[in-house]
Chimera marker file (.cmm) of the C-alpha trace (Angstrom):
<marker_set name="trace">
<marker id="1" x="-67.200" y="23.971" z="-25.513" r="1" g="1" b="0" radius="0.5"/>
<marker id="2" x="-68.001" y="23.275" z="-21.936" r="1" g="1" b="0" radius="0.5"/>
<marker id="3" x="-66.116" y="25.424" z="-18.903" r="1" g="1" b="0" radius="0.5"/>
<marker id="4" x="-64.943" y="21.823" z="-17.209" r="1" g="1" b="0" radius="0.5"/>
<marker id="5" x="-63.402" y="20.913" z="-20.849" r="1" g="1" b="0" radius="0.5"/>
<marker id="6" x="-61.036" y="24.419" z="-20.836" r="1" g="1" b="0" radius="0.5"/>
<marker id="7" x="-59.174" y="23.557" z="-17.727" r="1" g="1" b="0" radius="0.5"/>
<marker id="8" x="-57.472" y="20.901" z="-19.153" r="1" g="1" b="0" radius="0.5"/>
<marker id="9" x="-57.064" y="22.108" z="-23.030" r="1" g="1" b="0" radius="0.5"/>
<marker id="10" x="-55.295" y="25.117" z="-21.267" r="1" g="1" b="0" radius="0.5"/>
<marker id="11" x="-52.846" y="23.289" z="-19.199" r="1" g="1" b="0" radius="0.5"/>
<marker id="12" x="-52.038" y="20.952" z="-22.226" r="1" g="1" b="0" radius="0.5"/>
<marker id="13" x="-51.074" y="24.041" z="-24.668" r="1" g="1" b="0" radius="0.5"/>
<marker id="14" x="-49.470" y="25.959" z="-21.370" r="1" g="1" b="0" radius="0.5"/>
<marker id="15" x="-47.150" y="23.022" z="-21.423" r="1" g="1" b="0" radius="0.5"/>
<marker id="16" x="-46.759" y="22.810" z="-25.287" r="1" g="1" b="0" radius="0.5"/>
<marker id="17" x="-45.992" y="26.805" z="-24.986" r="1" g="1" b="0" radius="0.5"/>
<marker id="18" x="-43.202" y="25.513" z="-22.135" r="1" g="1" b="0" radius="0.5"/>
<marker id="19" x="-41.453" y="23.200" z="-24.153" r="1" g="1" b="0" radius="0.5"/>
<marker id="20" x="-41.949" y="25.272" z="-27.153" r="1" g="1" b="0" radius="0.5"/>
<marker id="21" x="-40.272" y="28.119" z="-25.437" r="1" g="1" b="0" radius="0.5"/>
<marker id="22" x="-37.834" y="25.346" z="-23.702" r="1" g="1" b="0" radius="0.5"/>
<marker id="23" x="-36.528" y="24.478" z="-27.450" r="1" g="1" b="0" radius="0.5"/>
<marker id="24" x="-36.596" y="28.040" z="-28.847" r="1" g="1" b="0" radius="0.5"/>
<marker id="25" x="-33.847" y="28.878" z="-26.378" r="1" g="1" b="0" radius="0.5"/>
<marker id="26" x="-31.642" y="25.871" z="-26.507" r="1" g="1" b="0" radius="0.5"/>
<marker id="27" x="-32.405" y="23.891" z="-23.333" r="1" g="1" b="0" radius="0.5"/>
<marker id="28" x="-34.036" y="20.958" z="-24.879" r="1" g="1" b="0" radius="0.5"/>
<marker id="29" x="-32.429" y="19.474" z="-27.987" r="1" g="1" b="0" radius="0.5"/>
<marker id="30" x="-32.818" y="16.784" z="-30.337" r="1" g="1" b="0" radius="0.5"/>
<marker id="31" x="-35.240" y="19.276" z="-32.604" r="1" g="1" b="0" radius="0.5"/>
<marker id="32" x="-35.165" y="21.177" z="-35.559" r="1" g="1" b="0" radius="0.5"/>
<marker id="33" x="-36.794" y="24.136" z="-33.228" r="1" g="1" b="0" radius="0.5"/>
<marker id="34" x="-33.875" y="23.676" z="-31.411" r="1" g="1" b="0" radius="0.5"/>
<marker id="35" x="-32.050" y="27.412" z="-30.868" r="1" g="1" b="0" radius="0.5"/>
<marker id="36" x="-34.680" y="29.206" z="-33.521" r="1" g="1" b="0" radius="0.5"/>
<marker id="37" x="-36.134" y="33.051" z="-31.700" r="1" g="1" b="0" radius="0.5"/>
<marker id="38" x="-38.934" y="32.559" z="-33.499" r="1" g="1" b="0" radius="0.5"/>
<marker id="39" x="-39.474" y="29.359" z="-31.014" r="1" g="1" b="0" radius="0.5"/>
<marker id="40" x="-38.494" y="31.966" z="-28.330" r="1" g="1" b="0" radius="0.5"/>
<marker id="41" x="-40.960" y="33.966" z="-28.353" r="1" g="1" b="0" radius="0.5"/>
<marker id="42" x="-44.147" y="32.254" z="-29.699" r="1" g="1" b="0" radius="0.5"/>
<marker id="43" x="-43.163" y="30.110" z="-26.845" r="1" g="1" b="0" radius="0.5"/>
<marker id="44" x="-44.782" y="32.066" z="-23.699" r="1" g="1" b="0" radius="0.5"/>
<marker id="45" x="-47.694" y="33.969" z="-26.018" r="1" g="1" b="0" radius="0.5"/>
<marker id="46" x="-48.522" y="30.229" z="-26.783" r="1" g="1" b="0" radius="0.5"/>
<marker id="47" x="-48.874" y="29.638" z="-23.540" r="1" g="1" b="0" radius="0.5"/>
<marker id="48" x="-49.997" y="32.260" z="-21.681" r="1" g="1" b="0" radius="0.5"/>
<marker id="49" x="-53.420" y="31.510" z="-23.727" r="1" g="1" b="0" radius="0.5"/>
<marker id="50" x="-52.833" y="28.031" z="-22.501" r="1" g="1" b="0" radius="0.5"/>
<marker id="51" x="-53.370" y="29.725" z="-19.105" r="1" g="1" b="0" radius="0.5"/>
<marker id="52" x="-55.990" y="32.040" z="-20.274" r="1" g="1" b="0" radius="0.5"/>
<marker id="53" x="-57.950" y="29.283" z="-21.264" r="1" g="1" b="0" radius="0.5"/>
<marker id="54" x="-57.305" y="27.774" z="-17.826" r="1" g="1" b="0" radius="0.5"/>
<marker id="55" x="-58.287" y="30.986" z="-15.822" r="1" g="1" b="0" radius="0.5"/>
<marker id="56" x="-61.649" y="30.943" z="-17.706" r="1" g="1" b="0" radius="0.5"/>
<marker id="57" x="-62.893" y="27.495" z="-17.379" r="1" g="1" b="0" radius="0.5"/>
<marker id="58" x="-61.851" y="27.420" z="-13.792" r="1" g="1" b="0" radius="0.5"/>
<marker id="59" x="-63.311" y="31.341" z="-13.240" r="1" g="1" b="0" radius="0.5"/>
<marker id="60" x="-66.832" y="29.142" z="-14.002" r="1" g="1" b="0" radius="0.5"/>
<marker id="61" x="-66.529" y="26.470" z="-11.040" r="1" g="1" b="0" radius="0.5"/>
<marker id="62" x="-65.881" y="29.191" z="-8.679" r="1" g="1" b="0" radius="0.5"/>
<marker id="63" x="-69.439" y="30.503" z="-8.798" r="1" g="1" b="0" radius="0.5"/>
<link id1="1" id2="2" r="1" g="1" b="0" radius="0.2"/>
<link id1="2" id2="3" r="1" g="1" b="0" radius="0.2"/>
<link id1="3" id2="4" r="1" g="1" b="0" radius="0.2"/>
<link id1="4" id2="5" r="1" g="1" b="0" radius="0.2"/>
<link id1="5" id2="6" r="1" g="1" b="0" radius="0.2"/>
<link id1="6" id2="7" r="1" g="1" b="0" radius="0.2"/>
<link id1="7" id2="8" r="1" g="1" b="0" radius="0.2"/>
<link id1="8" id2="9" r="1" g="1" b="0" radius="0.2"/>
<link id1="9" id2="10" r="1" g="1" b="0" radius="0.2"/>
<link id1="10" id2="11" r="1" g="1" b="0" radius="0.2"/>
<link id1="11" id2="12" r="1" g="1" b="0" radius="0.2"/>
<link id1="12" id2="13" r="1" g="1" b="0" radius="0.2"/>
<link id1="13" id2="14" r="1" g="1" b="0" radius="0.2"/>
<link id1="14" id2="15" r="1" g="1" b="0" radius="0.2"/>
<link id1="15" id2="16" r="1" g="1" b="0" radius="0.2"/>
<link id1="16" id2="17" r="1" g="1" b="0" radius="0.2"/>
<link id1="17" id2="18" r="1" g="1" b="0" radius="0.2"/>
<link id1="18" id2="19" r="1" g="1" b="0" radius="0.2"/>
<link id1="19" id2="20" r="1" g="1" b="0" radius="0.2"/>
<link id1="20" id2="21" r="1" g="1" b="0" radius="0.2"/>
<link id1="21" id2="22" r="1" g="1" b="0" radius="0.2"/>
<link id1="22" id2="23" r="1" g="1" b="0" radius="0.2"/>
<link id1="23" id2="24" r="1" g="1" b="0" radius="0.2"/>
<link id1="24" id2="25" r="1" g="1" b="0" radius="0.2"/>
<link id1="25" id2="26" r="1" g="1" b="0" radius="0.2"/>
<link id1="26" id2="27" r="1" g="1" b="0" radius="0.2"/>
<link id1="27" id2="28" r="1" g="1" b="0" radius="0.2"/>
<link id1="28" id2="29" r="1" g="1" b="0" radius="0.2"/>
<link id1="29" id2="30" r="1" g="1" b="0" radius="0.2"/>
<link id1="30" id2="31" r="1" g="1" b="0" radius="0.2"/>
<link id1="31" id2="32" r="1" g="1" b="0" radius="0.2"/>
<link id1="32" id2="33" r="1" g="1" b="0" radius="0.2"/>
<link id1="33" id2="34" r="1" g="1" b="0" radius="0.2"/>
<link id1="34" id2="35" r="1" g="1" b="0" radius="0.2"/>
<link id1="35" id2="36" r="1" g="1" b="0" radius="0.2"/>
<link id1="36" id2="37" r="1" g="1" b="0" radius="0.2"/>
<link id1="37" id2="38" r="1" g="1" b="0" radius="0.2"/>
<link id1="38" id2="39" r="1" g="1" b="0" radius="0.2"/>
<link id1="39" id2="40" r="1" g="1" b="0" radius="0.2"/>
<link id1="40" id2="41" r="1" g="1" b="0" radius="0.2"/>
<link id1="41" id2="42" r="1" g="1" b="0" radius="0.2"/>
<link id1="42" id2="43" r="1" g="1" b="0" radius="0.2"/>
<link id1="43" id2="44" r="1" g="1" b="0" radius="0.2"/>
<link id1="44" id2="45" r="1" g="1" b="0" radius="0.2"/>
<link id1="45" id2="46" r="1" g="1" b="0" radius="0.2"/>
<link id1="46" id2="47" r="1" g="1" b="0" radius="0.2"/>
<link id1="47" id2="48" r="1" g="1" b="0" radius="0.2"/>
<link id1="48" id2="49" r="1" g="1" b="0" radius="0.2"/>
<link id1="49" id2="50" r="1" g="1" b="0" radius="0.2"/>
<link id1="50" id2="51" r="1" g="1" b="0" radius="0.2"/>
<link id1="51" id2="52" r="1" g="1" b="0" radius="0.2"/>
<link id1="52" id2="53" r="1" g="1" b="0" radius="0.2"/>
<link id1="53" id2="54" r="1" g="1" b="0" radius="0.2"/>
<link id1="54" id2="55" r="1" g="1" b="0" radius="0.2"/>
<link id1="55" id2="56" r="1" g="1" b="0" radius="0.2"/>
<link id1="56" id2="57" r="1" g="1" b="0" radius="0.2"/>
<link id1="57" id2="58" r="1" g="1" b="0" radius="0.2"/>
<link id1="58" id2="59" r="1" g="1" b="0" radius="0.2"/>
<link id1="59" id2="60" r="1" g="1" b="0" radius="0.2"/>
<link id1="60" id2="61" r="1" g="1" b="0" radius="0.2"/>
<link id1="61" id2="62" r="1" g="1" b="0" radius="0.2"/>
<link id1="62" id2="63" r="1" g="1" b="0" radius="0.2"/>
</marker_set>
């Protein structure tokens, strides 16, 4: 996968990790993930590699 493609793959499952997170802990309703911990927590390791993935492909345009 090109470096230019990760930038924006990353911020899309950074954001998925936000509102997965957002859900797991009650703030957004309306879901069936809607006050689970399991939510919770895969929340922010789902997207901190959201951001990992943004940290490498934009590590590559530095350079």
């Amino acid at each position: 996968m090109s470096k230019r493609v990760w930038v924006p793959v990353g911020v899309v499952i950074a954001l998925i990790g936000l509102v997965f997170t957002l859900q797991g802990i009650g703030v957004l309703t309306g879901s069936s993930m809607t006050g689970k911990a399991f939510w919770a927590v895969a929340g922010p390791v789902i997207a901190v590699i959201g951001l990992a993935l943004v940290r490498i492909g934009s590590r590559g345009r530095l350079r």
